[in-house]
GUMARVEX-786240 format. One record per residue (C-alpha): residue in one letter; x, y negated, z negated. Coordinates in Angstrom, 1 decimal, decimal comma. Each point is the difference from the previous one (the first is absolute). Example, Ala and Ser with C-alpha at 12.3 -4.5 7.8 and 13.67 -1.06 7.14 Angstrom:
2
<atom 'a'; <12,3; 4,5; -7,8>> <atom 's'; <1,4; -3,4; 0,7>> 
//
This chain:
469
<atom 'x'; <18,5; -109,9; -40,9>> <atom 'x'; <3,7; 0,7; -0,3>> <atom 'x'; <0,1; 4,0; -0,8>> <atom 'x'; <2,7; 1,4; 2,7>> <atom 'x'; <3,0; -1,4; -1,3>> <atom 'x'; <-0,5; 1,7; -3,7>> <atom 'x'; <1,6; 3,7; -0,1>> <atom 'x'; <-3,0; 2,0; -1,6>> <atom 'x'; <-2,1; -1,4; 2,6>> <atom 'x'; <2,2; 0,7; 3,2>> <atom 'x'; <0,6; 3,6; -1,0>> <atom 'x'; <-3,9; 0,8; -1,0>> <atom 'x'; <-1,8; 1,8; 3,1>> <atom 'x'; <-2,7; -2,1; 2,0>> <atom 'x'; <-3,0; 1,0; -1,9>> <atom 'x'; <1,6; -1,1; -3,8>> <atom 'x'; <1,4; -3,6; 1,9>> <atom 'x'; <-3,9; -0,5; 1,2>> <atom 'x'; <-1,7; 0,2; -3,7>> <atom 'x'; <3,0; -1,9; -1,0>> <atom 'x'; <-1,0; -3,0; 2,4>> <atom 'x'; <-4,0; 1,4; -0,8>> <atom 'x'; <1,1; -0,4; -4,3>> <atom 'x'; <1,3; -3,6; 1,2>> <atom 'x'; <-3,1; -1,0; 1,9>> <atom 'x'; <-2,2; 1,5; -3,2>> <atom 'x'; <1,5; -2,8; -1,8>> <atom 'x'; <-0,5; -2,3; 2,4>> <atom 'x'; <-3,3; 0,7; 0,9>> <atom 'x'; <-1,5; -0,1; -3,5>> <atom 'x'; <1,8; -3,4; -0,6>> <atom 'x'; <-1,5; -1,4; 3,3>> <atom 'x'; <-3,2; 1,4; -0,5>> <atom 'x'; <-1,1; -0,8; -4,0>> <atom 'x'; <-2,5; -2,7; -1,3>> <atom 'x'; <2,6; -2,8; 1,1>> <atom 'x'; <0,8; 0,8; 3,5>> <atom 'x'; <-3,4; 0,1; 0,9>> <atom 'x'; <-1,2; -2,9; -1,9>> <atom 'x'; <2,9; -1,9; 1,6>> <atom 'x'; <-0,9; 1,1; 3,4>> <atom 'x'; <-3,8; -0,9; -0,1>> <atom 'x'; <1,2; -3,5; -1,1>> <atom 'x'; <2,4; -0,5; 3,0>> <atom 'x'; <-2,8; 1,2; 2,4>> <atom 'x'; <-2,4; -2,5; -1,3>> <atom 'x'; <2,9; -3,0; 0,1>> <atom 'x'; <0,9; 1,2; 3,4>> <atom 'x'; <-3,1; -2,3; 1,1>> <atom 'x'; <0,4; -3,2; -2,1>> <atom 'x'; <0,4; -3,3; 1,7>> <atom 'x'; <2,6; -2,1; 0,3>> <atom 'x'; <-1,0; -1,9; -2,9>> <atom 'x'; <-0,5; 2,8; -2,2>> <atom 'x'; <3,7; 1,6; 0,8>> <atom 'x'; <1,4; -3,2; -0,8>> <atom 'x'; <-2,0; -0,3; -3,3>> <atom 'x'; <1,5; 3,9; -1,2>> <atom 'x'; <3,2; -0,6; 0,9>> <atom 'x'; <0,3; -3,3; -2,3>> <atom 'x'; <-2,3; 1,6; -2,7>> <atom 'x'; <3,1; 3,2; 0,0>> <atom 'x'; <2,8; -2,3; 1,2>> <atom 'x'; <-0,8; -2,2; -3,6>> <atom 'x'; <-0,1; 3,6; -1,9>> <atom 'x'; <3,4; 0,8; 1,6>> <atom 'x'; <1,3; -3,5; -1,1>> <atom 'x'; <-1,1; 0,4; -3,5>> <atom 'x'; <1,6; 4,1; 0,0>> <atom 'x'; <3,2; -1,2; 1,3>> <atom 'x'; <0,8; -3,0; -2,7>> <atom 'x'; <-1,3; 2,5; -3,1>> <atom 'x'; <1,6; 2,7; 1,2>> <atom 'x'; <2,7; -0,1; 2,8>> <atom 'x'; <3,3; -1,8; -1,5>> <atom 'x'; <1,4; -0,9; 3,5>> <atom 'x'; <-3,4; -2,1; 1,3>> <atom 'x'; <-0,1; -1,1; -3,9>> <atom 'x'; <3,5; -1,6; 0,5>> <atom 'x'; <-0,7; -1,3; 3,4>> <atom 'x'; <-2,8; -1,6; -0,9>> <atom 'x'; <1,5; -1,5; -2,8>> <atom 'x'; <3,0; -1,4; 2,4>> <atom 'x'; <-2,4; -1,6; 2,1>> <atom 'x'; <-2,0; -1,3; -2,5>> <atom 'x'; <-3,1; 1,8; 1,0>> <atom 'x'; <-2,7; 1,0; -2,2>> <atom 'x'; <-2,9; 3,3; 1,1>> <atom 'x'; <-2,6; -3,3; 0,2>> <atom 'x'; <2,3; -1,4; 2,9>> <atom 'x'; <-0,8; 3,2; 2,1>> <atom 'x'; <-3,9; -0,3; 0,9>> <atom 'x'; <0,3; 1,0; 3,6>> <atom 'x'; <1,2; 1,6; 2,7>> <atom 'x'; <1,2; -3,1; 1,3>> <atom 'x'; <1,8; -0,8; -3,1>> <atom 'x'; <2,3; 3,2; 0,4>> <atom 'x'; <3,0; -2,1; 1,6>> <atom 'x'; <0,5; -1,8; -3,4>> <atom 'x'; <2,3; 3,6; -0,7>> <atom 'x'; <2,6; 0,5; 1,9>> <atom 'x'; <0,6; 2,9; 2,3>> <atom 'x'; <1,3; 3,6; -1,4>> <atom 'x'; <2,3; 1,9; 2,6>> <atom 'x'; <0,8; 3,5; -0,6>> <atom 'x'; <3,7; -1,1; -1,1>> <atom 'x'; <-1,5; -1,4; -2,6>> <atom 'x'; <-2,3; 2,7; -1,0>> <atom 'x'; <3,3; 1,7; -0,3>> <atom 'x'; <1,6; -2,5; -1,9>> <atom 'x'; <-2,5; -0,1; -2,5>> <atom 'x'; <-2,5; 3,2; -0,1>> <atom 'x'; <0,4; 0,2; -3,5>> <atom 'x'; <-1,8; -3,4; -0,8>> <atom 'x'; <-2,3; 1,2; 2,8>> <atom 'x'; <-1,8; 2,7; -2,1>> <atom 'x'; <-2,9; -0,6; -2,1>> <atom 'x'; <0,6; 0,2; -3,5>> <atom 'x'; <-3,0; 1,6; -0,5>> <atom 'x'; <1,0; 3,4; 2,8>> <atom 'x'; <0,0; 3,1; -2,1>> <atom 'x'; <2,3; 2,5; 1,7>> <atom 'x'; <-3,0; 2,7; -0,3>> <atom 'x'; <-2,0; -2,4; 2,2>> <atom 'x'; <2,3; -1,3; 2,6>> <atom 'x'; <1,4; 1,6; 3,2>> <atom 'x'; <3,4; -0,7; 1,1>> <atom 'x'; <0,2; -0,7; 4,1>> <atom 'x'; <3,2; -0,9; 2,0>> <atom 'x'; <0,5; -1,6; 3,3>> <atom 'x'; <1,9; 1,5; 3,0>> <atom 'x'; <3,6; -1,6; -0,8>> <atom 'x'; <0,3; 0,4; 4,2>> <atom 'x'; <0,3; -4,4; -0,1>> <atom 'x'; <1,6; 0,2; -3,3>> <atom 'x'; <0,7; 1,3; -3,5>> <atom 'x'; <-3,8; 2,0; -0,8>> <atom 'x'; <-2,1; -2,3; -2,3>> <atom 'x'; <-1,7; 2,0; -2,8>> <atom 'x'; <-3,4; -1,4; -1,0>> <atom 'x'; <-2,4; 1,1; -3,1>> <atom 'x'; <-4,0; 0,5; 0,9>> <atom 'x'; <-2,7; 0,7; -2,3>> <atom 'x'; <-2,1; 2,4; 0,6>> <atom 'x'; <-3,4; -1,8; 1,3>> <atom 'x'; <2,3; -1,8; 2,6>> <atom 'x'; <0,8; 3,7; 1,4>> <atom 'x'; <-3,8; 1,1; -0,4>> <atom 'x'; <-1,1; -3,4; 1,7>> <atom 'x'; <2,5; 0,3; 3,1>> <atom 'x'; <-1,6; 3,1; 1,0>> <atom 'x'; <-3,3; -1,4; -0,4>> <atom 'x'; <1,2; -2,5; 3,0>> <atom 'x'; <1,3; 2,7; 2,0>> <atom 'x'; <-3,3; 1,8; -0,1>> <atom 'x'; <-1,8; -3,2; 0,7>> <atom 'x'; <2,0; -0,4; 3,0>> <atom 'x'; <-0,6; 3,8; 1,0>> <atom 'x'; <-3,3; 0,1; -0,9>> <atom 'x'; <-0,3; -3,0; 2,4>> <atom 'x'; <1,0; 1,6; 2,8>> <atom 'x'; <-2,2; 2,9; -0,6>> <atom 'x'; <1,9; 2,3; -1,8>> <atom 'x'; <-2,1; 1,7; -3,0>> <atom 'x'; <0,8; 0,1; -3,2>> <atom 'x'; <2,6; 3,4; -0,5>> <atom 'x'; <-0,5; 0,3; 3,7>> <atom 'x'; <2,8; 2,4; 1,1>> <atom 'x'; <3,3; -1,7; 0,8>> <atom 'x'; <3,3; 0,7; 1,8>> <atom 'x'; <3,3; -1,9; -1,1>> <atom 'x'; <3,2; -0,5; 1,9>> <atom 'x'; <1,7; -2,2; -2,1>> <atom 'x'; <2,9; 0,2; -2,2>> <atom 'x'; <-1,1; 2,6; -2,6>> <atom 'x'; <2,8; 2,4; -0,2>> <atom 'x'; <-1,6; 3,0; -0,4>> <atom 'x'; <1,9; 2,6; 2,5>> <atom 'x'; <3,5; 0,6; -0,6>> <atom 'x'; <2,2; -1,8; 2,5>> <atom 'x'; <1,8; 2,8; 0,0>> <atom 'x'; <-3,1; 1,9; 1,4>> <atom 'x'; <0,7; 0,8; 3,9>> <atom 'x'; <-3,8; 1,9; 0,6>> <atom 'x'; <-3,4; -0,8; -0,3>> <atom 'x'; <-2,2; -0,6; -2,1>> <atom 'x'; <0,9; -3,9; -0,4>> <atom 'x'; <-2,6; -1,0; -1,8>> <atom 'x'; <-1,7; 1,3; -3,8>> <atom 'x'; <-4,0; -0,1; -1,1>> <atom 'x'; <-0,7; -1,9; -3,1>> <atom 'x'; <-3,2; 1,8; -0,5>> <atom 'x'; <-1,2; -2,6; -2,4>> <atom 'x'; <-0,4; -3,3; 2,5>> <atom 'x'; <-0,9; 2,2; 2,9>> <atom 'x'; <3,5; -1,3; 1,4>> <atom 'x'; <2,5; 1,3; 2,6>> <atom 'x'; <3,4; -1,1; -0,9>> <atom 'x'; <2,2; -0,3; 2,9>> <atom 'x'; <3,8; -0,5; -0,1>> <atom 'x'; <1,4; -2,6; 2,2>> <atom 'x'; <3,2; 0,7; 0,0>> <atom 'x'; <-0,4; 3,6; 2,0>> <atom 'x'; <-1,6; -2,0; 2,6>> <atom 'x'; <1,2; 1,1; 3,5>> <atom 'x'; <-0,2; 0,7; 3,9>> <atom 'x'; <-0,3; 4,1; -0,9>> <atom 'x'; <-2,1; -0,5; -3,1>> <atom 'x'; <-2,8; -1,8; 1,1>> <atom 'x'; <-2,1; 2,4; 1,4>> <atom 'x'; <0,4; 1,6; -3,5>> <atom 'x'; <-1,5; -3,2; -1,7>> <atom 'x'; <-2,3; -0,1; 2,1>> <atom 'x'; <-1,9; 3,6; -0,1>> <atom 'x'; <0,4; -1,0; -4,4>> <atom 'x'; <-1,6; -3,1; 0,8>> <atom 'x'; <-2,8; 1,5; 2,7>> <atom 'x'; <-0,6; 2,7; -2,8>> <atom 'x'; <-0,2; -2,0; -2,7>> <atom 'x'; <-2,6; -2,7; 1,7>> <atom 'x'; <0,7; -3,2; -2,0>> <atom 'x'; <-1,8; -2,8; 0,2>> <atom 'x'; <2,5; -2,0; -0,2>> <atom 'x'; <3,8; -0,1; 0,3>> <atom 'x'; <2,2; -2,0; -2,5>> <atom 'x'; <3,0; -0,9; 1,8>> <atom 'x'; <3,2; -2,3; 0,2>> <atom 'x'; <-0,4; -1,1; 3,8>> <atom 'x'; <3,2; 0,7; 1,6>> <atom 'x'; <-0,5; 3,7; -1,1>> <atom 'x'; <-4,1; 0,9; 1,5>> <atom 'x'; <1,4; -2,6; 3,0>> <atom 'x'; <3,0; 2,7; 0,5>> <atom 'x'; <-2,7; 2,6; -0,5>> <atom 'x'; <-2,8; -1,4; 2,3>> <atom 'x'; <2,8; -0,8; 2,7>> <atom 'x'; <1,3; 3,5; 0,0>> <atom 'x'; <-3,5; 1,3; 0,3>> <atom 'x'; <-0,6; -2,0; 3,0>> <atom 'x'; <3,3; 1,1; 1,4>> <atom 'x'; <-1,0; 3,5; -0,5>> <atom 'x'; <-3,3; 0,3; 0,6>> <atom 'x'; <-1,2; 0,7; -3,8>> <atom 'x'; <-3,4; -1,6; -0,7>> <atom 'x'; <-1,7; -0,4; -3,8>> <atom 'x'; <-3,0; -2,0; -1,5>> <atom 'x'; <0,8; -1,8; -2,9>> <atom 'x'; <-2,6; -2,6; -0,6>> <atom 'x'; <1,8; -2,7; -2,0>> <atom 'x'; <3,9; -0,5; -0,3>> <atom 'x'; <1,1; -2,6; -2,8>> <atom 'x'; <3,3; -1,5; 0,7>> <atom 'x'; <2,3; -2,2; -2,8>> <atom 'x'; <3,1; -0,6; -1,1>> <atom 'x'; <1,8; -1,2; 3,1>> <atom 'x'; <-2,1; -2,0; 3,0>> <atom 'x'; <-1,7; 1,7; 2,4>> <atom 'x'; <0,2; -1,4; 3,6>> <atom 'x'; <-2,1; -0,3; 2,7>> <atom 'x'; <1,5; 2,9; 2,3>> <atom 'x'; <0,2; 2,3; -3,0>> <atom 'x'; <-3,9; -0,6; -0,8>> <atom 'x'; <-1,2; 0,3; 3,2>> <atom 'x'; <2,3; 3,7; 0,3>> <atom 'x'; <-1,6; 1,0; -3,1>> <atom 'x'; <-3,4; -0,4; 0,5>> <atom 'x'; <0,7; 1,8; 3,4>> <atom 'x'; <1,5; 3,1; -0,8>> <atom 'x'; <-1,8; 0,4; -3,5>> <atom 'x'; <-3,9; -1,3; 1,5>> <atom 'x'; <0,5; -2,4; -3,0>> <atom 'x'; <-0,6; -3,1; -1,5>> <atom 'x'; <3,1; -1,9; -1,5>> <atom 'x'; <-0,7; -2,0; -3,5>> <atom 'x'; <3,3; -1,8; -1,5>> <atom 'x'; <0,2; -1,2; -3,0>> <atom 'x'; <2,6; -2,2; -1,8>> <atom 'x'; <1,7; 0,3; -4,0>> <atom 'x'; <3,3; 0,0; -1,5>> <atom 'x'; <1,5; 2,0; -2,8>> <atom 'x'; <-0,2; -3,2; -1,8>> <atom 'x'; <-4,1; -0,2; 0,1>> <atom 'x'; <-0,4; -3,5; 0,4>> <atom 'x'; <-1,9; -0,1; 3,4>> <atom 'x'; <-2,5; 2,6; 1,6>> <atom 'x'; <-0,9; -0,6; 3,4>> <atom 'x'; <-2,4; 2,2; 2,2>> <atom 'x'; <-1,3; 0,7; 3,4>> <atom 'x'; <-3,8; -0,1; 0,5>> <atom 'x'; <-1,9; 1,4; 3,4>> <atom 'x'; <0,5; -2,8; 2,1>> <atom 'x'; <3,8; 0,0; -0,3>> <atom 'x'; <0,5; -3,7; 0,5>> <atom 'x'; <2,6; -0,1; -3,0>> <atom 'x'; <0,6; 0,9; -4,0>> <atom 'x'; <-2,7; -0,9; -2,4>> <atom 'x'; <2,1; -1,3; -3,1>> <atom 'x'; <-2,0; 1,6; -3,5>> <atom 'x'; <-0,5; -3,6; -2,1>> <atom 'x'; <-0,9; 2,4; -2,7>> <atom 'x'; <3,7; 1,8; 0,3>> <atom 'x'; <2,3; -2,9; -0,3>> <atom 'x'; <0,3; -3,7; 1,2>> <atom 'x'; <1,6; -0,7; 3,7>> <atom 'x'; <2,1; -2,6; 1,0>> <atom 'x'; <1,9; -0,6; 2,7>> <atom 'x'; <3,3; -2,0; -0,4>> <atom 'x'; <2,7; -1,1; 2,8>> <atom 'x'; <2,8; 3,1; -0,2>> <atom 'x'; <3,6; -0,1; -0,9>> <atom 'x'; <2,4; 0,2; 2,4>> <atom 'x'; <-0,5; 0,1; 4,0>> <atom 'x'; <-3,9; 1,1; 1,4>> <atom 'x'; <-2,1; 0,0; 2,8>> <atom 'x'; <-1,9; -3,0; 0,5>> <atom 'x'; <-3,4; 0,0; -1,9>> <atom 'x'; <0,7; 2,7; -2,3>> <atom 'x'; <-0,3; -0,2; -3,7>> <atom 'x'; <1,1; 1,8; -2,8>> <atom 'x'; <-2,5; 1,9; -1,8>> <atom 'x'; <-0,3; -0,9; -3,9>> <atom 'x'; <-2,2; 2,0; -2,4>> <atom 'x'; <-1,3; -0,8; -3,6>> <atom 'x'; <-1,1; 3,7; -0,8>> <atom 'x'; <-3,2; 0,1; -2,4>> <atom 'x'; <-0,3; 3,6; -1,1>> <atom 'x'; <3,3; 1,0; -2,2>> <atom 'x'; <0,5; -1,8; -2,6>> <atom 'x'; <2,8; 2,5; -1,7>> <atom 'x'; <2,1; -2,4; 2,3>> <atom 'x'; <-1,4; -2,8; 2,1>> <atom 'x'; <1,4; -1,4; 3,1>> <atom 'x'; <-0,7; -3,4; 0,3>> <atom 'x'; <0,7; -1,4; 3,4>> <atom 'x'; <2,0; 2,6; 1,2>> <atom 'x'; <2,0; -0,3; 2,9>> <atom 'x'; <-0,3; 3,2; 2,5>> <atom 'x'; <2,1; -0,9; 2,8>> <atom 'x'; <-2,7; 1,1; 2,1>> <atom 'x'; <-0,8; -2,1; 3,1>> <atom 'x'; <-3,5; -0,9; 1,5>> <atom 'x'; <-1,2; -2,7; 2,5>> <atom 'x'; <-2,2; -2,2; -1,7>> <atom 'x'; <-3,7; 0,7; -0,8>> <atom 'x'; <-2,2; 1,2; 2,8>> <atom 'x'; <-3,7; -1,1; 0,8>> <atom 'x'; <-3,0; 1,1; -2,2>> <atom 'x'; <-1,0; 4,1; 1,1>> <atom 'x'; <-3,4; 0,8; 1,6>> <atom 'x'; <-0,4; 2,5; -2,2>> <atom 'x'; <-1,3; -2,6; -2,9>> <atom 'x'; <2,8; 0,6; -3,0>> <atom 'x'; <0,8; -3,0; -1,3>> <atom 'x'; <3,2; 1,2; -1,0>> <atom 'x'; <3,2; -1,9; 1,3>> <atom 'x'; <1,2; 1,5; 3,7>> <atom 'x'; <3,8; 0,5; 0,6>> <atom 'x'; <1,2; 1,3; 2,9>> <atom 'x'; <2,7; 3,3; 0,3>> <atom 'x'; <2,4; 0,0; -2,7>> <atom 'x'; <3,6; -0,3; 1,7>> <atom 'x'; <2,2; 1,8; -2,7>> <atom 'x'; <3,6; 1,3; 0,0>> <atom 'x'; <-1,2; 2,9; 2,6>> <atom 'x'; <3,1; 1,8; 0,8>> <atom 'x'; <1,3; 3,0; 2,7>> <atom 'x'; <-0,2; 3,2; -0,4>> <atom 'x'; <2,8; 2,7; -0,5>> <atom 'x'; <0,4; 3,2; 2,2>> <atom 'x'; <0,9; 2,9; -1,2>> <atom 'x'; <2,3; 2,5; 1,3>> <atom 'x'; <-3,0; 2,8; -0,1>> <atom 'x'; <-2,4; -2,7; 1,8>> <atom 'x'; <-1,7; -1,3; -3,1>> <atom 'x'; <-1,1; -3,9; 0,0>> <atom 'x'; <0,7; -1,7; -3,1>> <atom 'x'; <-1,9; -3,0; -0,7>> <atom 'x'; <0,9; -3,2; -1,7>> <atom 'x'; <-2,8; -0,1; -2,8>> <atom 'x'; <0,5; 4,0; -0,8>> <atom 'x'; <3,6; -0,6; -0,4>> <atom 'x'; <-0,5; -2,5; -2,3>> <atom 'x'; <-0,7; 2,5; -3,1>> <atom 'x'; <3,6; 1,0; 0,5>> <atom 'x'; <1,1; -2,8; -1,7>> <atom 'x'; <-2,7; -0,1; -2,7>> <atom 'x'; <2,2; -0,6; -3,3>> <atom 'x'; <3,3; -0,7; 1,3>> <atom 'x'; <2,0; -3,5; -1,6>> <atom 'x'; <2,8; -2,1; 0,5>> <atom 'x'; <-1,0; -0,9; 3,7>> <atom 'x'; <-1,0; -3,5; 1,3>> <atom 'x'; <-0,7; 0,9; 3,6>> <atom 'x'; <0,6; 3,8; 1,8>> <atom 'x'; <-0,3; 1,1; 3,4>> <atom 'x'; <0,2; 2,6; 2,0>> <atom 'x'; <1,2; 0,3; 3,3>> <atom 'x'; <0,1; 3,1; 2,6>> <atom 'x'; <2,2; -0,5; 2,5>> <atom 'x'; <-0,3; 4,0; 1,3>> <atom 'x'; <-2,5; 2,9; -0,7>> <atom 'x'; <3,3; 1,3; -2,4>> <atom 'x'; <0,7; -3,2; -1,6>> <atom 'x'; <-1,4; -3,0; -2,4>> <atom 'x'; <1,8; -3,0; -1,7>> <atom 'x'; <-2,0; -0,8; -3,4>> <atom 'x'; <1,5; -3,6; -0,4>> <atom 'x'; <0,2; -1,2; -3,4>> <atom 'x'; <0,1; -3,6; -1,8>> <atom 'x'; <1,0; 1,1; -3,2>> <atom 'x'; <-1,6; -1,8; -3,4>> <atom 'x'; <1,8; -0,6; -3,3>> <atom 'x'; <0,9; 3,5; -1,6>> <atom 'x'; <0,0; 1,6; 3,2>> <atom 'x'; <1,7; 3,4; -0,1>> <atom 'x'; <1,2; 2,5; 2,7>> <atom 'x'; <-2,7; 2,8; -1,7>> <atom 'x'; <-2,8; -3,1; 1,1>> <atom 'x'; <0,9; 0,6; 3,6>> <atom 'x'; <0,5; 3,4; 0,2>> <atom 'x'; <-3,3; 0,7; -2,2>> <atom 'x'; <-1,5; -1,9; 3,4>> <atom 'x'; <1,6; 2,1; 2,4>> <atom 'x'; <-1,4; 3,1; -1,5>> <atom 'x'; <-2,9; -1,1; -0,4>> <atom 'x'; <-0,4; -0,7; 3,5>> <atom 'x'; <1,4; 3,1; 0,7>> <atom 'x'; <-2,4; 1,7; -1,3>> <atom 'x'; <-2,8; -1,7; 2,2>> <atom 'x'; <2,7; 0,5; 3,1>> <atom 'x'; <0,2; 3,9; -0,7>> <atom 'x'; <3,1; 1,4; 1,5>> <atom 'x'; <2,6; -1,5; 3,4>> <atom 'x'; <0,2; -3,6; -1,0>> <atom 'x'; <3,1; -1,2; -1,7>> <atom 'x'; <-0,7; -3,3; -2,1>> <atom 'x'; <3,0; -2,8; -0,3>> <atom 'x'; <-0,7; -2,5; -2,8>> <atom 'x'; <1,4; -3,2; 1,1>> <atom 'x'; <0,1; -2,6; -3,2>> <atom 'x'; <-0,5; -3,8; 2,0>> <atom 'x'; <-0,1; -3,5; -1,1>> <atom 'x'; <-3,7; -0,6; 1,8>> <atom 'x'; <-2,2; 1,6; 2,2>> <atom 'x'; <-1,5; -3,3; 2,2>> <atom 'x'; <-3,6; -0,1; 0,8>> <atom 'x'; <-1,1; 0,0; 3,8>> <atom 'x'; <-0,8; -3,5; 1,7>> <atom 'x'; <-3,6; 0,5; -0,9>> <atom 'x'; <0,6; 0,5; -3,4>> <atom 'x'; <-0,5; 3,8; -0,3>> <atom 'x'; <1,6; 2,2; -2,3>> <atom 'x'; <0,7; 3,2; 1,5>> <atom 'x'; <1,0; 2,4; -2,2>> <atom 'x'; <0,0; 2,9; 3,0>> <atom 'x'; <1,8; -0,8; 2,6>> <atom 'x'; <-0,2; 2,8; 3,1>> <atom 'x'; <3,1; -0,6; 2,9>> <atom 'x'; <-1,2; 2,9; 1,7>> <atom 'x'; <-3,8; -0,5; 0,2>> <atom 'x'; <-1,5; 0,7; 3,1>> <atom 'x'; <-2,0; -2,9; 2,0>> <atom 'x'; <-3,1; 1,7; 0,1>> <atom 'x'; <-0,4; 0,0; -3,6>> <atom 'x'; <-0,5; -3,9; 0,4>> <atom 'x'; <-2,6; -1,3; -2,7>> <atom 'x'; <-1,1; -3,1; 1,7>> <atom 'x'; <-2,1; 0,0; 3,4>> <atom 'x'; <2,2; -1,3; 2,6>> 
//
């Protein structure tokens, strides 16, 4: 949700913003929760206990269907195939799947056009865009049963860790909803309709956590949505001041979530901690199930692969590569994600026979500190540069609580408006006391590991450490 930076909405009292977010989850709600969502569901909880076998035999069956889409009806795989002289027939398997060659997001750039379905009606379709934080945003077209069948998969995954269907929910993610402008409570707006408690991220701090707290205490969710830097920066000041709160279940995604984070969390909150894994792309879905030995990849989502990564990595990593199987408005056939994971783990003991990956090592980044003691985190940051062009690679850099360098590697037709359109868009997430230098760079080098961080903190304190020493 991305309703504080419009002007009607910022300047409407508290009450009016809430059935705004309520109208938004109306919608929502009655596309999630028609004939097709829960026919869509029931299937994924019966497929949830196939074999082996019987995974493998779906995923070919749709994997041929996808085949057979793409050459009818997608001009780029339709050329591709033609250039390598393959035919639909030549793809039977999973296994087959190397006969195309890899897609990286440059080239979904490069070609989107020819990536679209000829058969996407505007009416039907749904346009999403990536981040931009690792380079220019990619804009992607999804039908509408994709959307309806990702949340099915999300619920699964809730529903799997005991969460009930509309069960009441807290979010502290990046859904703008309070002004940033906003300097008292409440943080945080009711959409009536999904029995949801939207929380803003961004007016996390030390002095307002006891407020989101007594919201969240008086509220009683079930279960809190979060990114997991935020709920660890709000578990960690509870600790620190003595705060305590049940919330059953906390769902973490979007950026890893360590060890020492977890075990924090399910301290100060009494919780549980289920991660689960996606990208804006939709081409792999991996989830946590009760025995927490790993991510169970969906076979019904998309096809995994893991490839050797470009550039320097750790030792036994791979690079996660996803065939998605629900959208076909735009398909991604063996996507690139620039997401690392070590390789497959052992089979789980708690039976799925779905394939086991262990914690998704993205581009996880610092955090940025406010001048009024609000922690910004990497992943809620990203929507700031939702939409913006001309940029290969950004990053931004805060070398004092008053100052950031947003680096820029500029892309053909770059102009000074792109940069500056950055900067206030970050400012706007920043609120007031930071001044923001664009610095325009011939490359911004990865780290010896091969990270990307797009947030880099030179004033971050050691105790925020993410990994257990």
């Amino acid at each position: 949700m991305d309703f504080a930076t419009r002007p009607w909405y910022a300047r409407s009292p508290v009450s009016l913003q809430s059935s705004a977010v309520t109208l938004f989850g109306v919608a929502a709600r009655a596309a999630r929760n028609g004939r097709s969502f829960r026919r869509a569901l029931a299937e994924l909880l019966a497929t949830e206990e196939y074999s082996e076998g019987e995974f493998a035999e779906l995923q070919n069956s749709r994997l041929r269907d996808l085949i057979a889409h793409c050459y009818d009806h997608v001009p780029y795989y339709r050329r591709v195939m033609g250039e390598h002289g393959i035919k639909p027939s030549d793809i039977v398997t999973t296994a087959d799947l190397p006969k195309l060659p890899l897609l990286s997001k440059d080239d979904v750039k490069r070609v989107a056009p020819e990536l679209v379905s000829d058969g996407a009606r505007a009416s039907r379709t749904y346009i999403g865009r990536t981040s931009g934080t690792t380079g220019t945003p990619m804009e992607y077209v999804r039908d509408a049963r994709s959307v309806i069948l990702e949340q099915a998969f999300i619920w699964r995954h809730w529903l799997g860790a005991g969460l009930p269907l509309w069960g009441r929910r807290a979010t502290l993610r990046g859904d703008a909803v309070v002004p940033g402008a906003q300097t008292r409570p409440p943080y945080w707006r009711h959409n009536a309709a999904e029995h949801q408690l939207v929380m803003s991220s961004f007016h996390l701090s030390r002095d307002s956590v006891p407020e989101y707290v007594g919201a969240l205490r008086s509220f009683k969710p079930l279960a809190l949505q979060a990114y997991p830097s935020s709920v660890y920066f709000l578990a960690r000041t509870m600790l620190e001041l003595g705060l305590t709160l049940e919330v059953p279940l906390v769902f973490t995604a979007s950026e890893p979530v360590y060890p020492k984070q977890r075990a924090t969390i399910e301290e100060a909150l009494g919780a549980r901690v289920f991660d689960f894994y996606g990208q804006a792309e939709r081409v792999v879905f991996a989830m946590e199930c009760h025995e927490h030995r790993g991510m169970h990849v969906a076979p019904e989502y998309g096809i995994l692969e893991l490839v050797e990564p470009e550039g320097p990595h750790p030792e036994g990593t791979r690079e996660i590569v996803g065939t998605g199987l629900l959208n076909r408005a735009m398909p991604l056939i063996r996507y690139r994600t620039g997401d690392l994971t070590p390789a497959l783990g052992t089979a789980c003991p708690c039976g799925r026979a779905m394939p086991l990956i262990t914690t998704i090592d993205t581009r996880a980044g610092d955090m940025i500190i406010t001048p009024d003691g609000r922690f910004l985190t990497f992943a809620g940051l990203t929507h700031a540069f939702m939409g913006l062009k001309n940029m290969v690679k950004s990053q931004v850099i805060q070398d004092a609580v008053d100052h950031v360098r947003l680096l820029i590697v500029q892309a053909p037709g770059y102009e000074e408006a792109d940069g500056l359109a950055a900067a206030a868009s970050l400012a706007e997430y920043f609120g007031k006391g930071i001044r923001i230098d664009i610095e325009l760079v011939d490359d911004i080098a990865r780290e010896a590991s091969g990270k990307y961080r797009w947030i880099v903190s030179e004033l971050h304190p050691a105790d925020w450490e993410r990994h257990d020493e």
